[in-house]
N, C-alpha and C positions, 0 to 999 in steps of 0.2 A: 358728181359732182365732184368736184375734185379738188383735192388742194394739194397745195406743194409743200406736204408736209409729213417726216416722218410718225404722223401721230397714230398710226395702225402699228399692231405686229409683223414686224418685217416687209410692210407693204414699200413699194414706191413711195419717192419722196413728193410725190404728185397725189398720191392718191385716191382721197376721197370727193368733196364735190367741187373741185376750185374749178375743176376745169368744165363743169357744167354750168358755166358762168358765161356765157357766151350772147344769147339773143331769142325772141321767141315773136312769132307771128303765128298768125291762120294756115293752117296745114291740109293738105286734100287727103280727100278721103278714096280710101282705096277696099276690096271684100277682104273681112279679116279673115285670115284661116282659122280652122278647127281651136277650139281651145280647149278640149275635153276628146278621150279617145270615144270614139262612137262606131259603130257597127258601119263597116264600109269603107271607111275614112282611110283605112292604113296603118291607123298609127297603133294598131295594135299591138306589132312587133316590136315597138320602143318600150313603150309601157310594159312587156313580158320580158324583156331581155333579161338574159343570166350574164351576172356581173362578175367579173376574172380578178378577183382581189387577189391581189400580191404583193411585190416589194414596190416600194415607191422609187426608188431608186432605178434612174433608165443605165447608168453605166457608172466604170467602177468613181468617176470624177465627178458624178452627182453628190456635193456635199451635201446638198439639202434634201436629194431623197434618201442617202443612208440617215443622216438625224430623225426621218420620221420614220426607217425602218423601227432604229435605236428605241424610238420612243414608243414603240408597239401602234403606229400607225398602221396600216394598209392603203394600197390604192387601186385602182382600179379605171378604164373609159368606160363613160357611156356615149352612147352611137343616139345622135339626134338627127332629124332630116335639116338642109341647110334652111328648105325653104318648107313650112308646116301647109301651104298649099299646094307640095305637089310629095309627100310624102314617099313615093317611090324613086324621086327622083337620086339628087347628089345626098350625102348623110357629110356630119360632123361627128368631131370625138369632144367631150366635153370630161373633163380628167377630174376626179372625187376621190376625195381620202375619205378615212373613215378610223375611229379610236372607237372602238365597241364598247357597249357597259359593263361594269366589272359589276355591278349589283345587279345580275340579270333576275335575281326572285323580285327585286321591287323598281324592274326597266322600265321605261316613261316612253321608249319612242326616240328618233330619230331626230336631231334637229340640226339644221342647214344654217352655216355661216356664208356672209357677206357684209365683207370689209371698206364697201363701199368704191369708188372711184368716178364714174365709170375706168372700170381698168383696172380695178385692183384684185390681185388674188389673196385665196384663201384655202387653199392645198398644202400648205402648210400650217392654221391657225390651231388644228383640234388640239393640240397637245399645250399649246400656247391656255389656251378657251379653260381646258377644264381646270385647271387650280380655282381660275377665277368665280367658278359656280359655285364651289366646296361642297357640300354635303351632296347636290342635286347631278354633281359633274358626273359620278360612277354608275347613275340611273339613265345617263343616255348616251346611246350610239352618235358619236358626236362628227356631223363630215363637212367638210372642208371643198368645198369645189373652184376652179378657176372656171368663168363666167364664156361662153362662145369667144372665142377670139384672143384668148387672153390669157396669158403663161403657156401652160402646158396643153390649151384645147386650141387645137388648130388657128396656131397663133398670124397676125394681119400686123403685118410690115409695110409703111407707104413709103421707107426710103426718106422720113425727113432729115434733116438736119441740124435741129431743136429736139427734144424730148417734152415738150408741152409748148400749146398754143398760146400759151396765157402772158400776155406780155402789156406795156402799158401805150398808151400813145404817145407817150413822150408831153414834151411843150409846145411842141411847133406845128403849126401845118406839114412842115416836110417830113417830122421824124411819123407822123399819122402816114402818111403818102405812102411811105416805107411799111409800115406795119399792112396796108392795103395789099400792095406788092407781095408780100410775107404769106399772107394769110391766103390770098387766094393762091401762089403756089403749092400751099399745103396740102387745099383741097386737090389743084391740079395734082399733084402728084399722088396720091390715094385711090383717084378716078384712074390715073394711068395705069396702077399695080395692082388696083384690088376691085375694078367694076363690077367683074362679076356677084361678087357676095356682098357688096356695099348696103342694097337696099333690105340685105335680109339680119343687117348688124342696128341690133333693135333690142329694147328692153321688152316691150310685148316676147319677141320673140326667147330671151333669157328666162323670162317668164314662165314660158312655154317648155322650155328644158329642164326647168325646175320640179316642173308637176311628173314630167318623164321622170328626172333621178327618183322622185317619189314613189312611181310607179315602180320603178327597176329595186328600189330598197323594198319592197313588201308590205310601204304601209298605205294604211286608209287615209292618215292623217299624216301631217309633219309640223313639227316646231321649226322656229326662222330666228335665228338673231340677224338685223343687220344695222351697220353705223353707214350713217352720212346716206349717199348716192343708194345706200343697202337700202336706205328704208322707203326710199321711189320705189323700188324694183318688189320690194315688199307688201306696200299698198298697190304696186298694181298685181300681184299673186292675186290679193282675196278680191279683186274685181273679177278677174278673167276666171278665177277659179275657187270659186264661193264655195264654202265649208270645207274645206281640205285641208284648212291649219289646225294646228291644237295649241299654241301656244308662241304669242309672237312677240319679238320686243325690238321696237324703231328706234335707236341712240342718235341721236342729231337729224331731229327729223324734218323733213322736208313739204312745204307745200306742194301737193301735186299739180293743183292751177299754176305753181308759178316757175315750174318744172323745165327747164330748155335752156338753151345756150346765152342766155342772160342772165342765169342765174345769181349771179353774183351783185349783180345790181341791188339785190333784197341786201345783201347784208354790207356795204359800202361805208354804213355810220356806226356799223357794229366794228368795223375793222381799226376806222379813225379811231374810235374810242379804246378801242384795243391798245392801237398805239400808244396815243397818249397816256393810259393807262403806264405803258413799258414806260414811255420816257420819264416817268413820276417818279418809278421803281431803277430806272438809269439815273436819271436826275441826283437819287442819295447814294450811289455809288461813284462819283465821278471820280473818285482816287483813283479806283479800278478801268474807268471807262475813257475817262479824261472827254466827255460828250457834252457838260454841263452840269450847273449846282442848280436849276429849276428844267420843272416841264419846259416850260418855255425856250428856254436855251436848248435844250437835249431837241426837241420836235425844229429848232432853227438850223441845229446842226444838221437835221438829214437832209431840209432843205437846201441847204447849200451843198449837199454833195448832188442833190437831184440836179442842180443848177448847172454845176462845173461837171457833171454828167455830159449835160447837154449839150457844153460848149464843144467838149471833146471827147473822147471816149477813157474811163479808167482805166489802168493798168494796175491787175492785183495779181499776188502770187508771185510764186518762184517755179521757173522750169522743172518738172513739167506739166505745174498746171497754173499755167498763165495767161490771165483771161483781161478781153478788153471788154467794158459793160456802160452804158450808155444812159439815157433816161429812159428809156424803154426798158429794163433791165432789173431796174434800182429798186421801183413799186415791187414788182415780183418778189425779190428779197425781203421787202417788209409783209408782204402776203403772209409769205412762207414761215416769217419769224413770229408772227403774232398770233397762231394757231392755239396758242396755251400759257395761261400764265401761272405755271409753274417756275422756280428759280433757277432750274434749269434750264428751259426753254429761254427765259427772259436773259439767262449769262449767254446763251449760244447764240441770241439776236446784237446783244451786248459787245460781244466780240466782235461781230460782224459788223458793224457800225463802225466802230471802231478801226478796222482795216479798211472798210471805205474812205471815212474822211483820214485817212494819212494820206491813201493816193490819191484823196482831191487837194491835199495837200505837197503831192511831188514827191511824197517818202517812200521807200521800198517796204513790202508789204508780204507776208506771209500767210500761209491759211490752214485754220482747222481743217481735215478729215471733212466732218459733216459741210463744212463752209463751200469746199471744193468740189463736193456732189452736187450741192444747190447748184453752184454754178455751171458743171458739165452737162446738168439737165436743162438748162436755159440756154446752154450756146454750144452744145455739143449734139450730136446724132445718136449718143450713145443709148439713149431709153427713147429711140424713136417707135417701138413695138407700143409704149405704153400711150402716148402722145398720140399713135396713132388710131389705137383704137376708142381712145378717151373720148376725142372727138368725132369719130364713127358713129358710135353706140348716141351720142347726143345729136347731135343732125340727122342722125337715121330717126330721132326721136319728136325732134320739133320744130318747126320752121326757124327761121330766121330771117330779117329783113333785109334787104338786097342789096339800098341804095347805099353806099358808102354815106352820103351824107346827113343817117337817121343816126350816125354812131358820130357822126362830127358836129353834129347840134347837141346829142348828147353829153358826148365830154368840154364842149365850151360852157354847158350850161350848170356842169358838176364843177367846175374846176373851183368856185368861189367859197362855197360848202365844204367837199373834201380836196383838199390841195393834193394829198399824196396818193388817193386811192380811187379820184372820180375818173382819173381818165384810163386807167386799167379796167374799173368795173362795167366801164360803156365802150372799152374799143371795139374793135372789129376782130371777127373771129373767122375759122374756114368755115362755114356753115351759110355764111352770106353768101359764099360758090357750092355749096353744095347741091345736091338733085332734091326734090321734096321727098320727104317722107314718103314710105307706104301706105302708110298707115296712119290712122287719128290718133291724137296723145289720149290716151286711157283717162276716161272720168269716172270719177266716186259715187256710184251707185246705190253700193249693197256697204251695207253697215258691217263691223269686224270688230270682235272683241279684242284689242291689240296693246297691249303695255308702250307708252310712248314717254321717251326721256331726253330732257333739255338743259341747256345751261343757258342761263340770261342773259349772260356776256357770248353766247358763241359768233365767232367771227366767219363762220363757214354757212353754214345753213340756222337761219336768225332763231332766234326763238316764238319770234310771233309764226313760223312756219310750223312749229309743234304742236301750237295753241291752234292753229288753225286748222291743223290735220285732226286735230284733238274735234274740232268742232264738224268737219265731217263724219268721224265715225264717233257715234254719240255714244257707245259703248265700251270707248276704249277707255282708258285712266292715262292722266298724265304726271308725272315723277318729275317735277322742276330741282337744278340745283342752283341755288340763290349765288348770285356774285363772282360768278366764276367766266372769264373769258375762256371759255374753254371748248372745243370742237370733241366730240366720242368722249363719253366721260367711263361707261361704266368698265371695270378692270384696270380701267388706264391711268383714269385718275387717284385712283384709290381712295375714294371718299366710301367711308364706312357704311353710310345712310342710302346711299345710292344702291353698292354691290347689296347688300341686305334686303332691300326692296326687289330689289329685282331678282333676286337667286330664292327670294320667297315664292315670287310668282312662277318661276321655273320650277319649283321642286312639287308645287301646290297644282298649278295651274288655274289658283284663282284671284283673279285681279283684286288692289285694295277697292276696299268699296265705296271712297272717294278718292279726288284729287291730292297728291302730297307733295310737300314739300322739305328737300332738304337742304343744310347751308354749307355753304364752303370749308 
């Protein structure tokens, strides 16, 4: 799921589940392949592979694989088949780092990050990860993999011209028309460059790679952390491959019923509220912000930049990064700004506001670093790898409805509710052109003991989707943190009650023995 946010370790500024926000329908059902190596099958070979750990670093101008040399990383591929139903056939390289334990007399086992996205790597996290365990960090082999398709494993480029799908419908019928246009030559062009391995770019199938590194590491078992879109891909592990974990923990968790390219729709009044929230927190700054002295003014002002958006397109920046942005555009920015409310986050949406209405104002405009990424990944090509397998991995995952005009009854019908977010979280996405699935979206069967952790405010994956995950696996615990609009809380947020809870259940491996709650 994705968002356009840098709220991971060094991830894309896309992403965790924004971009899993797209659309969901009935999906056909196709024979799943093998999910377990078995006598016959093939996949034995995967499962024994000897793994070539070395430097991480592919050449001498890999800054980021000399850093996890530096930091006593390793890395190493593992070799997956592309398609698990024909296991002889074509293979993939799927790239894993690895920070071994230094406490090997009291080692715990191996445990697996994912940072969520779809899209996001995690081949660089181990060294990030372990401070944030403390006592429990030096007892495990801690590894890091980029997901099929994604950084460093046999990475899927569709040639867009955007770095994410995520954009809004604008006001109008035409500027909708446009995003119609937009979206289905996304898919066109994906089906042009990458048909052949399209139907096999799948979370089942991520899944399935995951129990291989398992296999290829030497253990029976493995521990998981994953945030956001991590912890779909996590709950579907203990579906497809029941008893194999030893210790798992879901941060911004997600309903798996409500799992697909609409996702986003679930959290649409968690976003509004976000907002307003900022504009409260902008509102007693306006020395600073010059946006307004109430909520009310501050939320009128963005509105009128969405307006004079619309009329014509902004001009922000200075050469050379000078961008024209529209009503389709402007949502995205506040998506992306509202991910966290910390004073930080809320100054870097602050700022940005702030440069928008001067140029809905006619004044020349300048831009933060971070401001100027938001924007090259909304109207530039330049993170079109991420963008493209974002929406991949999600269409490969779950239907979506066809007709254009199930997304144009929808955002007329949002628009009076959320004025700034209903018609982004109902447009239209490429998955309305996509091929159907292979496969059935994965249902919750088998029960799992799994640490699950939420913020009440989160504007990404809602909170009632934690509770509700919470409420399919009747054995898991869930860890709330009260008040907080916050998307991946534990490490990042640095709430003390949170890291505590959770690096207990990591060093112990046993869940609290009720529900907890901590506060902001």
């Amino acid at each position: 799921m994705i968002t356009p946010s840098p709220a991971l370790p060094r991830t894309s500024i896309v992403g965790l589940v924004l971009a899993a926000c797209l659309g969901t329908a009935p999906t056909v059902t196709a024979a799943a392949a093998p999910t377990a190596p078995e006598s016959g099958t093939g996949l034995d070979r995967y499962y024994s592979q000897h793994l070539g750990w070395g430097s991480c670093a592919k050449n001498p101008g890999d800054t980021e694989g000399h850093d996890l040399d530096k930091a006593g990383v390793q890395c190493a591929d593992v070799v997956v088949p592309l398609d698990y139903a024909d296991p002889q056939g074509r293979t993939l390289t799927v790239a894993v780092s690895r920070l071994k334990a230094t406490d090997t007399r009291h080692r715990i086992g191996s445990i697996l990050l994912n940072n969520g996205g779809p899209g996001g790597t995690a081949l660089e996290s181990p060294p990030e990860f372990r401070p944030w365990m403390k006592k429990a960090g030096p007892r495990y082999d801690i590894v890091g993999f980029d997901p099929r398709f994604v950084g460093r494993s046999t990475p899927l480029d569709c040639g867009w011209p955007v770095g994410t799908n995520l954009f809004s419908a604008g006001l109008s019928r035409a500027s909708f028309e446009r995003q119609v246009a937009l979206q289905k030559d996304l898919a066109a062009k994906c089906r042009a460059t990458n048909a052949s391995v399209l139907p096999h770019v799948n979370t089942r199938n991520t899944a399935r790679d995951m129990d291989v590194i398992r296999g290829a590491l030497g253990e029976k078992k493995i521990s998981y952390f994953g945030y956001s879109y991590g912890t779909y891909l996590g709950t579907v592990y203990t579906q497809m491959f029941p008893g194999r974990t030893d210790r798992m923990v879901l941060d911004g968790a997600i309903d798996p019923r409500k799992y697909g390219p609409r996702l986003l729709q679930e959290a649409v009044g968690e976003n509004e509220r976000a907002l307003a929230d900022w504009a409260t927190w902008a509102a007693a700054r306006n020395g600073t912000y010059g946006l307004g002295r109430t909520r009310a003014q501050v939320l009128a002002t963005v509105d009128r930049i969405i307006r004079a958006s619309a009329r014509g397109p902004l001009t922000v920046g200075t050469a050379p990064d000078t961008f024209r942005l529209d009503d389709t555009h402007i949502p995205f920015i506040l998506l992306a700004g509202v991910d966290s409310d910390t004073d930080t986050s809320r100054a870097a949406l602050g700022e940005q506001i702030s440069v928008l209405a001067k140029a809905a104002a006619g004044l020349p405009t300048r831009l933060s670093p971070r401001f100027a990424e938001t924007l090259r990944l909304a109207t530039t090509g330049e993170q079109s790898p991420h963008g493209s397998v974002q929406s991949s991995i999600i269409c490969g995952d779950v239907a979506a409805p066809r007709d254009p005009e199930v997304y144009w009854r929808d955002i007329e019908r949002s628009r009076a509710a959320y004025p700034r977010f209903g018609a982004l979280t109902n447009n239209i996405n490429p998955c309305a052109f996509w091929d159907r699935p292979r496969e059935e979206p994965t249902q919750v069967k088998q029960d799992a003991e799994v640490l699950i952790v939420s913020a009440t405010g989160d504007p990404r994956t809602p909170h009632k989707g934690a509770v509700a995950l919470h409420g399919l696996l009747p054995s898991s615990r869930l860890v709330t943190l009260e008040g907080a609009n916050r998307h991946a809380v534990y490490g990042l947020y640095e709430n003390a009650c949170i890291d505590s809870k959770v690096n207990h259940y990591l060093a112990t491996g046993k869940l609290p023995a009720r529900d907890q709650t901590c506060s902001k």
